[in-house]
Structures are given as structure tokens and as C-alpha cells.
Residue frames relative to the residue before (quaternion, step in Angstrom):
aa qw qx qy qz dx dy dz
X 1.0000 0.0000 0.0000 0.0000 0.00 0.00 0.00
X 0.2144 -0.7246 0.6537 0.0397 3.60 -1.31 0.75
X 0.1054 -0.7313 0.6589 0.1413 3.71 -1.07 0.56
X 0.2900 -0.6053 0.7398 0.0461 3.41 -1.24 0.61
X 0.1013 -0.7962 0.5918 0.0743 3.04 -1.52 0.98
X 0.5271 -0.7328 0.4202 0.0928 3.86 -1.08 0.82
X 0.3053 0.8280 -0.4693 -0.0315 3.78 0.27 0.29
X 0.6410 0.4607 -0.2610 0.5556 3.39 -1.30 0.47
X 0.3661 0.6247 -0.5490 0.4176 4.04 0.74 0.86
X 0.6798 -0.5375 0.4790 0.1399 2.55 -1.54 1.54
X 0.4344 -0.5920 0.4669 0.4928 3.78 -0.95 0.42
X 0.7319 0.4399 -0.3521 0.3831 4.01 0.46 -1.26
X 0.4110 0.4254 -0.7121 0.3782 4.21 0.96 0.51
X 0.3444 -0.6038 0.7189 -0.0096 2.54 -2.29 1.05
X 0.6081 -0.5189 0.3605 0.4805 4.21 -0.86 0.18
X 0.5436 0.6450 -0.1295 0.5213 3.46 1.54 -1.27
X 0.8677 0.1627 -0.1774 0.4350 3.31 0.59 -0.28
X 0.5377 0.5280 -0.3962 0.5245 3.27 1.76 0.02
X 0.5154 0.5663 -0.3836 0.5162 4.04 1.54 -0.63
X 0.6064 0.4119 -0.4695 0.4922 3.88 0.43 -0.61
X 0.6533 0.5729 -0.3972 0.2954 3.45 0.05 -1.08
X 0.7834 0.4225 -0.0327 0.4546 3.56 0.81 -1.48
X 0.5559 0.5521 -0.4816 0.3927 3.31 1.16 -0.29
X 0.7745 0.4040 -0.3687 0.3179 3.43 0.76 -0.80
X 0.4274 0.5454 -0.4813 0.5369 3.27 0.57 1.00
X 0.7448 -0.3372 0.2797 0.5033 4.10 0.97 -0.26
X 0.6583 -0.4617 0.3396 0.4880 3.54 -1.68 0.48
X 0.1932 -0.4537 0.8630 0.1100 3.56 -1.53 0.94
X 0.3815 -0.5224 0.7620 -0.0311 2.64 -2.10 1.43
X 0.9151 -0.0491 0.1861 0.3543 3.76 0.63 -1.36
X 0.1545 0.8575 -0.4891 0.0400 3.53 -0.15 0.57
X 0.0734 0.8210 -0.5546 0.1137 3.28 -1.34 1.14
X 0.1407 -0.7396 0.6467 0.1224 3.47 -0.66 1.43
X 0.6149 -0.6054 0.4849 0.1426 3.06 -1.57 0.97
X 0.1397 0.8256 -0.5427 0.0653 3.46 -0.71 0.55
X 0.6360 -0.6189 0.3172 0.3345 3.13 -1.34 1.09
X 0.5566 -0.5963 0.3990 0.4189 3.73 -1.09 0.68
X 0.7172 0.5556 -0.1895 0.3755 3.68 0.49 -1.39
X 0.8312 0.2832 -0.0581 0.4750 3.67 1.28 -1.21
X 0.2825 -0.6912 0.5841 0.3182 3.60 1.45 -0.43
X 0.4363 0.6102 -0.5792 0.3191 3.74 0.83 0.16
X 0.4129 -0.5820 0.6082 0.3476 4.02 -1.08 0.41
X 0.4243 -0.7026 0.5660 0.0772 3.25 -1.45 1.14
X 0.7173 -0.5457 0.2899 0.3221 3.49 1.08 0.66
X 0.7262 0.1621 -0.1148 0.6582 3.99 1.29 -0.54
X 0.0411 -0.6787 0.7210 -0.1336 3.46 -1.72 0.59
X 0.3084 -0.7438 0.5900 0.0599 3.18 -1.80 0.83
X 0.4301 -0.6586 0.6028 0.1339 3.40 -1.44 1.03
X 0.1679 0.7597 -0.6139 -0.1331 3.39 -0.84 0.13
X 0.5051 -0.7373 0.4440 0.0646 3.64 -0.91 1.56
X 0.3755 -0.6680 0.5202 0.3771 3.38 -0.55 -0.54
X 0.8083 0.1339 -0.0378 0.5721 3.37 1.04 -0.91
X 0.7915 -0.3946 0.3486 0.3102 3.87 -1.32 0.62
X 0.8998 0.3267 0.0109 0.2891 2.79 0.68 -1.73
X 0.4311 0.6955 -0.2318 0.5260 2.90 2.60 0.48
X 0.5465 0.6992 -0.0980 0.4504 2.91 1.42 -1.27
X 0.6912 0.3608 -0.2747 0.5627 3.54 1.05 -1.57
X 0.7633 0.5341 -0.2899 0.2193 3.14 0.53 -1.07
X 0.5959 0.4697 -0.2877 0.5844 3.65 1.60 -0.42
X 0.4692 0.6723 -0.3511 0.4524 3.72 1.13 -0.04
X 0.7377 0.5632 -0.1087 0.3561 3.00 0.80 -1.56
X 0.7336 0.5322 -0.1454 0.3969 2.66 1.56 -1.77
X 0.7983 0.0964 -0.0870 0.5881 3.49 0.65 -1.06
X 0.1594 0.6365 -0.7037 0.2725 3.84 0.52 1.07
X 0.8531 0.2144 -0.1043 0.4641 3.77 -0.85 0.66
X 0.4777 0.4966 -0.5084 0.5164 4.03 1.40 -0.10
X 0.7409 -0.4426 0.4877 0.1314 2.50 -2.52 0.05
X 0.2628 0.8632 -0.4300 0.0309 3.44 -0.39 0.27
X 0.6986 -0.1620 -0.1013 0.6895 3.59 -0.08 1.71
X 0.7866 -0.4493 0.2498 0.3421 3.51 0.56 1.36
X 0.8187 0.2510 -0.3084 0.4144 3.40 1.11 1.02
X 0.4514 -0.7453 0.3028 0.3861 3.53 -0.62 0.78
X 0.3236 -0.7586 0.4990 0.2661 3.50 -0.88 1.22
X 0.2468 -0.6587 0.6900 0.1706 3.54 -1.35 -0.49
X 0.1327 0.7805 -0.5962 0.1336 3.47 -0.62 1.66
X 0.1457 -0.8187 0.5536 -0.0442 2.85 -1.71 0.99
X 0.6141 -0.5853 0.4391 0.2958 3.36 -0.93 0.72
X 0.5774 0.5522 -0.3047 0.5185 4.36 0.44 0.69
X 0.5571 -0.5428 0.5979 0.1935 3.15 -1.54 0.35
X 0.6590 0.5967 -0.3055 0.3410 4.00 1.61 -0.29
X 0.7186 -0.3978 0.4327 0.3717 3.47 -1.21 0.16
X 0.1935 -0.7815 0.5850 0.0981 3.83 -0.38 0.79
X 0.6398 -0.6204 0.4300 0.1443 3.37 -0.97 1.45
């Protein structure tokens, strides 16, 4: 398995809508946007988890710098916090 990370989500992404996005790139095992403890508001980043390496790069690649719910994201290949 490989995780991919997400920075720079909109507050209204949801897990549900960040898993469509990524699936077409390969089997998602897992998704989770982060969210503040106190507000349930999303903190803006989240992780993919693939099944395979070579899913991972490839959905990275793809939407590293696209749009999503009206903002550009920033993905990476890692388990880290995206700048």
C-alpha cells in the first residue's frame, strides 16, 4: 500500500468526495480529510491510501496542482503534510 497526500482542501471536501476523485487513478483502500477537533471544520489537507505504489504515483502526478471544489491542491507521494 502507498498513501498520497492532499494539501490546500477546500473546507466543503468531504472523504466521499475526495475517494471518487482518486479512485480513478486505482483501488483506494482509504481516505481521510483531517478536521479540526473542536469544529469538525476540515483543516485543508488529507490522505489517500492506494493499494499499490504505482497508483499512488500515478494520481499524484495527475491532479498535483488541479482544481478541486475551486482550489488548487498539492499532492504527494508520502504519508506527510503537503506544503
Amino acid at each position: 500500500m502507498s498513501k498520497v497526500s492532499v494539501g490546500n482542501l477546500s473546507w466543503n471536501t468531504n472523504n466521499v468526495s475526495l475517494r471518487e476523485l482518486f479512485s480513478t487513478y486505482g483501488e483506494v483502500v482509504d481516505t481521510i480529510v483531517m478536521r479540526d477537533v473542536e469544529t469538525g471544520r476540515s483543516r485543508g489537507f488529507g490522505f489517500i491510501t492506494f493499494s499499490s505504489e504505482g497508483e499512488a504515483a500515478a494520481a499524484a502526478k495527475a491532479l498535483d496542482r488541479s482544481e478541486v471544489d475551486g482550489r488548487r491542491v498539492k499532492v504527494i507521494v508520502g504519508d506527510s503534510r503537503p506544503l
